[in-house]
N, C-alpha and C positions, 0 to 999 in steps of 0.2 A: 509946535507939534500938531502934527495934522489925526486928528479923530475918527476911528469911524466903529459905532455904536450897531449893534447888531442882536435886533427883540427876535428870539425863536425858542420855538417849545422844544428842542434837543440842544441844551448849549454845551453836550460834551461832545458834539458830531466836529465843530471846527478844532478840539485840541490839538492832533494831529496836524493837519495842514498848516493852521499859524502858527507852530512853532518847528519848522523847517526852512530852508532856504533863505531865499530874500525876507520874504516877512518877517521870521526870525530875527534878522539881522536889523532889519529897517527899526524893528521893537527894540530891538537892543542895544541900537544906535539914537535911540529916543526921535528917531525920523516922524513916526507913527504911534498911533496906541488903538487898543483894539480891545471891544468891552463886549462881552457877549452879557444881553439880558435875558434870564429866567420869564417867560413872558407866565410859568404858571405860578409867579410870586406875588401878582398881581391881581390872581384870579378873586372874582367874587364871594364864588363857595367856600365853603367851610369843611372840612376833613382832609383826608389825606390825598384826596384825589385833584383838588384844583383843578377842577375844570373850567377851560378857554373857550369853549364850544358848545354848541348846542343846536338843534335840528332847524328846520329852515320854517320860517312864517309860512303858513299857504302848501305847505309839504314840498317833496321833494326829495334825491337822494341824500346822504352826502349829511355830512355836518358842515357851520358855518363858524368858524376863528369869530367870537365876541368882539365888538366894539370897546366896551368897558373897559378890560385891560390892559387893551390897547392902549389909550389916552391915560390909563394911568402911568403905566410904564413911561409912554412921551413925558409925564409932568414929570415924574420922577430923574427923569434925568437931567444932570447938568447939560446945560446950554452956551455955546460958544454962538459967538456975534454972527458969524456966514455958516449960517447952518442949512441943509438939503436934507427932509425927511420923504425917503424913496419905497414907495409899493415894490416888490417883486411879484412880477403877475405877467401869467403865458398875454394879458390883455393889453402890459404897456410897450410902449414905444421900445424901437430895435436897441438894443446896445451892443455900441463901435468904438471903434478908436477914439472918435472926436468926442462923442460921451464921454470918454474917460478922461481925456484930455481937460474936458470942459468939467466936470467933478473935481478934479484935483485941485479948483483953484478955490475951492470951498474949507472952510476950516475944519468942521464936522459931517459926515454921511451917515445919517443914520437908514439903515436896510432893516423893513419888514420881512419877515420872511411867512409867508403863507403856506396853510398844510390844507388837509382836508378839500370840502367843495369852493374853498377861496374866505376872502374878508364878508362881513358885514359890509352891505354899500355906505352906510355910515362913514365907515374908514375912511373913505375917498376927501371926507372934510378935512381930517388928520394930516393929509399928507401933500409934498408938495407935486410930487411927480411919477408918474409911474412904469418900470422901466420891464422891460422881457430882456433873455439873452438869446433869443430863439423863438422859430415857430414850432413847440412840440411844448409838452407837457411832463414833467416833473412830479414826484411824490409829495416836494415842499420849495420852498426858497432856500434852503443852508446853502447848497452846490450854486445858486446862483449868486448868491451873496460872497460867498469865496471867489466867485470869479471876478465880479465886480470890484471888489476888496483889491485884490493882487492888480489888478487893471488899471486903477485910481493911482493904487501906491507907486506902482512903477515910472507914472509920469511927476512924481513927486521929488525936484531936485534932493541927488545922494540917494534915492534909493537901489537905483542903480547904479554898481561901482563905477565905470567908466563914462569919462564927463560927455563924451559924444556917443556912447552906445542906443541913444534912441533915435539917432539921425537917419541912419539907414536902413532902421528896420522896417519890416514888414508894416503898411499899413500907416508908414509915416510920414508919405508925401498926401499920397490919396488911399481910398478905401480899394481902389484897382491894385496898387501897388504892391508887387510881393518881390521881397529881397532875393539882389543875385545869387545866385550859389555860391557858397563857400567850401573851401578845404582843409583839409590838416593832413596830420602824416596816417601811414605811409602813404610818400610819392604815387607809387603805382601799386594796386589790389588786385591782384590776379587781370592783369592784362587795363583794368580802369587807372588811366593815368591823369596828374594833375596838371591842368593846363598849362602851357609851357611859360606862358606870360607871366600869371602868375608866382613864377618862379627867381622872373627876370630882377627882380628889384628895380625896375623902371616904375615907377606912379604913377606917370601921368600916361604909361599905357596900360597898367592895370586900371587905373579910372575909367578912361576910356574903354575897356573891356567890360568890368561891372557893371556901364552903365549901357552900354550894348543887353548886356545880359538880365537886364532887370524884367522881371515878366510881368502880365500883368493877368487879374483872374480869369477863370473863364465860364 
């Protein structure tokens, strides 16, 4: 069963989304498991506040995610043998398809999820890689770690019900690659009708047609 561990100071933000859809499924088919950690259970202080954070050396605005409970949280968790401990940060590398292709073949993914003015630089020894899902900026990591999560999982044999559903999809030959169009009913929608080919039950000229029709970005 394939892991993926996820430290964030709101861990009721993912309830919702991991327990719909595939995810769901994937969890309930013991494909996956999915552990969100309290990162303010870890914190240093004492009261009810638990704070993670704290203003920046040298000033500045912004608060800075603490190193400390960071690395404890890391100790605290069990550890699988091919394990990936991943920053989410607008700072690291792009994530694509082949990122996630390349993730999935890891036992464990553990996702930072950063709030505030970002990590302690410290962190950067913590961890093994640092991934962005975009050029633009975020309130924290949860939405990137969901995305990452579902991304991973999908290339995860059985998470997907159909044994070839990732063959032709989007982004599965290359990162140009965007899949042909597709149909369903009804035939004709106010005058938009469904090509006639693909009606033919002939294959090998509907292949021939999707692969005519495959676009690529632009």
């Amino acid at each position: 069963m394939k892991t993926f561990d996820i430290i964030t100071i709101f861990p009721k933000i993912f309830d919702s989304y991991f327990n719909e859809s595939i995810i769901k499924r994937a969890q309930k088919n013991k494909l996956i498991k999915i552990n969100i950690h309290d990162l303010r259970k870890y914190s240093p202080a004492k009261g009810i506040h638990k704070s993670v954070d704290d203003k920046p050396y040298g000033g500045g605005p912004g608060m800075i995610l603490m190193v400390e409970p960071i690395y404890k949280a890391l100790r605290a968790m069990k550890k699988k043998k091919k394990r990936r401990i991943i920053m989410l940060t607008p700072a690291g590398k792009k994530f694509t398809q082949r990122e996630a292709e390349r993730l999935s073949k890891y036992d464990q993914i553990v996702l930072l999820c950063g709030r505030y003015e970002g990590f302690d630089a410290r962190v950067d020894k913590l961890v093994d890689e640092k991934i962005s899902i975009g050029d633009y900026v975020l309130a924290g990591g949860e939405l990137a770690a969901m995305i990452v999560t579902e991304a991973v999982a999908r290339n995860i044999k059985g998470v997907v019900g159909h044994e070839h559903a990732l063959e032709d999809e989007t982004f599965s030959h290359d990162l140009d690659y965007i899949e042909y169009p597709q149909y369903t009913r009804p035939e004709d929608f106010k005058g938009q009708k469904v090509p006639k080919v693909l009606l033919s039950g002939n294959h090998k000229e509907i292949e021939k047609w999707r692969k005519k029709n495959v676009k690529k970005r632009k």
